[in-house]
C-alpha positions in Angstrom: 17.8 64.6 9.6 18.1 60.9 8.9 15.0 59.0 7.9 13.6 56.4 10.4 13.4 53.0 8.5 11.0 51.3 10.6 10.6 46.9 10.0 8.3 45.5 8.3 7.2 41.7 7.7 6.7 40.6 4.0 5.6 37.4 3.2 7.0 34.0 1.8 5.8 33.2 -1.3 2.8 30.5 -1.1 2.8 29.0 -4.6 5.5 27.0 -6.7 7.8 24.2 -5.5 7.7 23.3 -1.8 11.0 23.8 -0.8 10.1 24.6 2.9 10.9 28.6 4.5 14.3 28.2 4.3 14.7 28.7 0.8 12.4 31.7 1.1 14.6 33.5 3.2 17.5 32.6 1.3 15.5 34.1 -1.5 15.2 37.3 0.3 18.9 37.5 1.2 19.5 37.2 -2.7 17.0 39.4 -3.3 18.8 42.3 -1.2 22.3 41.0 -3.1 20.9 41.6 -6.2 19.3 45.6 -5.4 22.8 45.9 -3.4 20.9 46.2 -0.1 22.7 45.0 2.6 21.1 42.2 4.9 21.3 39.7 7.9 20.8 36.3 8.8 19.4 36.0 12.2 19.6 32.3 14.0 17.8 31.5 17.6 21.3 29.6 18.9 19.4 29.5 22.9 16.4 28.8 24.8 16.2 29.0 28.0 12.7 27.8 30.0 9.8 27.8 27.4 9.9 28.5 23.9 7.7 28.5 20.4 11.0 27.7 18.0 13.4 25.7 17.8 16.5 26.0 17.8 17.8 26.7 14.5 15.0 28.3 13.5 16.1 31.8 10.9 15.2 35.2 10.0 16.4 37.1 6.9 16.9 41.1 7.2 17.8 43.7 5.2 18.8 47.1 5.4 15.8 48.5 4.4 13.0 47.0 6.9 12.2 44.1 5.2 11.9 41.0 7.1 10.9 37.1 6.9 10.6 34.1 9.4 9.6 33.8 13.0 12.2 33.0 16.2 9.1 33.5 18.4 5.4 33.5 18.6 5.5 37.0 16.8 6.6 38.8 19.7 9.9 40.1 19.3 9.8 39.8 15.6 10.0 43.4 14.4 12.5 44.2 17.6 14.7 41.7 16.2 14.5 43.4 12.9 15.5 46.7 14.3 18.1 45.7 16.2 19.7 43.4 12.8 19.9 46.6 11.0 22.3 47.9 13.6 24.2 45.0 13.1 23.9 45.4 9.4 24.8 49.3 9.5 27.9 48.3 12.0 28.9 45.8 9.4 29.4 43.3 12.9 27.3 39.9 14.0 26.3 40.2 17.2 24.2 38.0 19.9 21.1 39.2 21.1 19.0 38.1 23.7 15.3 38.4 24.7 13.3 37.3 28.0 14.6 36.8 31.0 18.2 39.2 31.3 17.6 40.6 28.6 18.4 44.2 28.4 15.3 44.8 26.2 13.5 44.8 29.4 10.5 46.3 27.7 9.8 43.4 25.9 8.5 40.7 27.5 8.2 36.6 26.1 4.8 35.3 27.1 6.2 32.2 27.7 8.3 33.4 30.5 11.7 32.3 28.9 14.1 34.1 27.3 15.9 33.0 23.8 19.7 34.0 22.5 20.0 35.5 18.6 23.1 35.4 16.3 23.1 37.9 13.9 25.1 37.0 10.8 25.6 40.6 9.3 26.0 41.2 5.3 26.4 37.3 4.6 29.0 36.3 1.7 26.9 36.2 -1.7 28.8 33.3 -2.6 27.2 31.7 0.5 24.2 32.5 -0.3 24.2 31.2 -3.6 25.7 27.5 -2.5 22.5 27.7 0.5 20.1 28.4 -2.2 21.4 25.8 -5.2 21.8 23.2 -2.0 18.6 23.6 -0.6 16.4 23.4 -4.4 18.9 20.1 -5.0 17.4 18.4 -1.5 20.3 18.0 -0.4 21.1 17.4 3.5 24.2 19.7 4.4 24.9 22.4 7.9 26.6 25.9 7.9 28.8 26.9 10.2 28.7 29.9 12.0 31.5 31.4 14.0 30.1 34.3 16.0 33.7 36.0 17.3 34.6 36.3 14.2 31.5 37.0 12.1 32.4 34.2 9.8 29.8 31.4 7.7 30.7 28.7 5.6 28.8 25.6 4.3 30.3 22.3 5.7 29.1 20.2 3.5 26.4 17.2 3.5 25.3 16.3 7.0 23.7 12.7 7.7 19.8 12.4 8.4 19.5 12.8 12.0 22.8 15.5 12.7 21.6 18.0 14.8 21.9 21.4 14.8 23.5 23.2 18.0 26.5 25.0 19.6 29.8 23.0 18.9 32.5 24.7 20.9 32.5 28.3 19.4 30.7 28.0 16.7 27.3 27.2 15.4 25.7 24.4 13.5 23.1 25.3 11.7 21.8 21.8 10.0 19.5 22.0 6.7 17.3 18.6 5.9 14.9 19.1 2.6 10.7 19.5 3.6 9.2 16.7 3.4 8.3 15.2 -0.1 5.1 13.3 -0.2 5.2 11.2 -3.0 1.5 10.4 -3.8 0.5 7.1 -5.9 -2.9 6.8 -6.9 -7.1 8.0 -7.7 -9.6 10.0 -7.8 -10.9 11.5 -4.2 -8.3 10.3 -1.8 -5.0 11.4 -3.8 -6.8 15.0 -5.2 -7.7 15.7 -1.0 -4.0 14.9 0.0 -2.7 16.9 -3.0 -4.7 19.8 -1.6 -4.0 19.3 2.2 -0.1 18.1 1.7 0.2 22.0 -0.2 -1.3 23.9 2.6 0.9 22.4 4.7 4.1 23.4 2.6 5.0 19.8 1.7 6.6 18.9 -1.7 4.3 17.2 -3.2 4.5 14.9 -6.2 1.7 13.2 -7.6 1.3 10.1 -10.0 -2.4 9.9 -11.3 -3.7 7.0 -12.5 -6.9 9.0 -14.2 -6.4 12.3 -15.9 -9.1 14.2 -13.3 -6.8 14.0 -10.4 -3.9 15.0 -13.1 -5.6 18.1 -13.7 -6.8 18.5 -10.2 -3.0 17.9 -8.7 -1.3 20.4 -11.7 -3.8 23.0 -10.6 -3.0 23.1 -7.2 0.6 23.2 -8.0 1.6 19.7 -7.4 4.1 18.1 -10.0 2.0 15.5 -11.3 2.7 12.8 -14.0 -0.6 10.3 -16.2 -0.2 6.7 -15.2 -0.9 4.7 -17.6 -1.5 1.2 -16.7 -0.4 -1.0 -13.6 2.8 -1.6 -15.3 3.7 1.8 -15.7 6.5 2.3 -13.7 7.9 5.7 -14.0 11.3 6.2 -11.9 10.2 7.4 -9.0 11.6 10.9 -7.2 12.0 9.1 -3.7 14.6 10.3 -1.5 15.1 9.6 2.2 13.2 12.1 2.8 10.2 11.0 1.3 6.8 9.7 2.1 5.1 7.0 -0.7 1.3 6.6 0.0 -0.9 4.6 -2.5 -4.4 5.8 -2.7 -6.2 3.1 -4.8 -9.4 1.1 -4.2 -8.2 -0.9 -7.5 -5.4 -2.7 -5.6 -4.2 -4.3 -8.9 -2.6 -1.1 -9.6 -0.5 -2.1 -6.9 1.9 -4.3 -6.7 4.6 -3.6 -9.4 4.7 -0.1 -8.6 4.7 -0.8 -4.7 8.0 -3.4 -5.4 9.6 -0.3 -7.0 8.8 2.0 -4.2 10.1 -0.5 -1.6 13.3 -0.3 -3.3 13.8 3.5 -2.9 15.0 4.7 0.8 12.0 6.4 1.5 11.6 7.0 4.9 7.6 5.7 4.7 5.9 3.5 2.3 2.2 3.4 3.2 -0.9 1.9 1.3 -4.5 3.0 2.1 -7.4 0.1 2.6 -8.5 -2.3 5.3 -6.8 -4.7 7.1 -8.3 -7.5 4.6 -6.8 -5.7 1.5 -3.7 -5.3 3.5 -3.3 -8.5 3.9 -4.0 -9.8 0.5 -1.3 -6.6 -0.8 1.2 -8.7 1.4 0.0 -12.5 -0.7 0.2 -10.4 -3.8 3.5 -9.2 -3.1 5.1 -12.4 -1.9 4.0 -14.4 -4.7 5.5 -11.6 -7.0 9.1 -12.0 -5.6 8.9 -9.3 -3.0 11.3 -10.6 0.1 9.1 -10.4 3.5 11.5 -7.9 5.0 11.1 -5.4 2.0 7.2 -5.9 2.9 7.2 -5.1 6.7 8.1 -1.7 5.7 4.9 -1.3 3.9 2.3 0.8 6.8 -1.2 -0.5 6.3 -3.6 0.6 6.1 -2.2 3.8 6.4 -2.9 6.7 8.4 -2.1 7.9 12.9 -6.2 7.6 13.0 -9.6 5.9 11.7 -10.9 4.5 10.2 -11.5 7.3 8.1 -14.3 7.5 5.8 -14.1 10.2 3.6 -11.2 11.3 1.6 -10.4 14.3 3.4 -10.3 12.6 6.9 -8.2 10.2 5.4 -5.6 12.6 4.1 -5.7 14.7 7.4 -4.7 11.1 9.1 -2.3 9.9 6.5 0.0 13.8 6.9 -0.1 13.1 10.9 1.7 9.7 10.4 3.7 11.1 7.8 4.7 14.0 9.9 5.3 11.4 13.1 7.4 9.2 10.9 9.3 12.5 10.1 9.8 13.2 13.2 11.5 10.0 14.1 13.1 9.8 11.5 15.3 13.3 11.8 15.5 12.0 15.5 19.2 11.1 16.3 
């Protein structure tokens, strides 16, 4: 009599790099490669009426029950799981659907919608591999998925703003890099934004103008780097899909490192302090050289609410705009 192998949900690691959940379940797919258990991509391709994921969103599987990633509320999770390993076992992607017409008809979507799978059985190592290397280089690129005839490649880089979704018969799965919070800065403000930009899964790089928040960012598992004086200017790891925010009350710290950041394509540069300091960041800046269009781009004082008073309201307000900005920025 053949064993049962019932699902079972491990989870993500929490610590290291922040490379967003992507890369974890990439990271369990190679995982199964390398114990040569088989597994499955799973990718919500539909919804129809309500849903708690988007589009896009991904689940690893293998053979042997293990699981990762959400494509609902928590729901259908483990069903999904079950039915992948048939997919797996059949060596065969399939399309699955749950909710309304589904013939699961024993599981039920709170929302009252219903959402379509594609499950990508035993995935190409080589695949794999380019996913994982692309996705720890931040680099912006789709993979294609061709359901009829259970095929996947990687299509290359994909501009900020592509959107993944159904194109003819097959399926674009686009891949942007988490968020990277680039924090410049002292004491209280940048060591509470450190801590609340990890929990939130964000990849988070901080330059620390004292060696307290230095210690307090590396601890947390930031990658952190000593400023030395207001002229240290470090190159800067800003990508487009980066966030600068300077945390100093000492705005002479400012100015030469803020010139540098405005010449990065970061997708937000934003300076914490009142609207005074603000606008005496903008003299500073003009009579340094700094064009006035390079200094529009600067968001101050920063932060969706306030003002905020204590360092950990602040960073709470300063990730809201970050993740607004995000959002309209990835917006085609």
């Amino acid at each position: 009599m053949q064993d049962i192998v019932v699902p079972r949900r491990i989870a993500l690691p929490a610590n290291g790099p922040a490379h967003g959940e992507s890369v974890g379940l990439f990271d369990l797919l190679q995982a199964g490669i390398d114990e040569g258990v088989p597994q499955a991509l799973v990718t919500l391709v539909e919804v129809e009426g309500g849903a708690s994921r988007a589009i896009g969103t991904q689940m690893a599987v293998l053979a042997d029950g293990r699981y990762a990633g959400y494509v609902s509320g928590g729901c259908v999770e483990a069903a999904v799981a079950a039915e992948a390993m048939k997919a797996i076992a059949a060596g065969e992607d399939t399309i699955l659907r749950f909710g309304v017409g589904s013939p699961f008809f024993d599981i039920k979507l709170p929302c009252g919608g219903s959402i379509e799978l594609h499950v990508h059985a035993c995935p190409d190592p080589k695949l794999v591999a380019e996913v994982r290397r692309r996705l720890r280089e931040r680099a912006a690129f789709a993979v294609e998925f061709v359901p009829a005839e259970g095929a996947a490649q990687v299509i290359g880089q994909v501009a900020p703003g592509k959107r993944t979704g159904w194109r003819d018969e097959s399926f674009l799965r686009c891949y942007a890099p988490v968020t990277r919070l680039l924090l410049i800065g002292r004491g209280a403000e940048i060591e509470q934004a450190v801590r609340i930009g990890t929990a939130a899964g964000l990849d988070i790089v901080a330059l620390c103008a004292d060696e307290q928040s230095l210690a307090t960012a590396e601890g947390l598992g930031a990658t952190a780097l000593l400023l030395t004086s207001p002229r240290d200017v470090p190159d800067l790891p800003a990508d487009a899909w980066t966030a600068t925010i300077f945390l100093f009350h000492d705005h002479d710290w400012e100015p030469v490192l803020l010139a540098a950041a405005l010449k990065t394509d970061c997708f937000l540069v934003g300076a914490m302090g009142s609207r005074r300091a603000h606008g005496q960041r903008r003299e500073r800046l003009l009579a340094a050289g700094v064009g006035q269009p390079a200094i529009e781009r600067i968001r101050g004082p920063i932060g969706l609410f306030g003002p905020a008073r204590d360092a950990a309201s602040l960073a709470i307000s300063i990730l809201a705009e970050v993740t607004e900005r995000r959002i309209a920025f990835d917006a085609p």
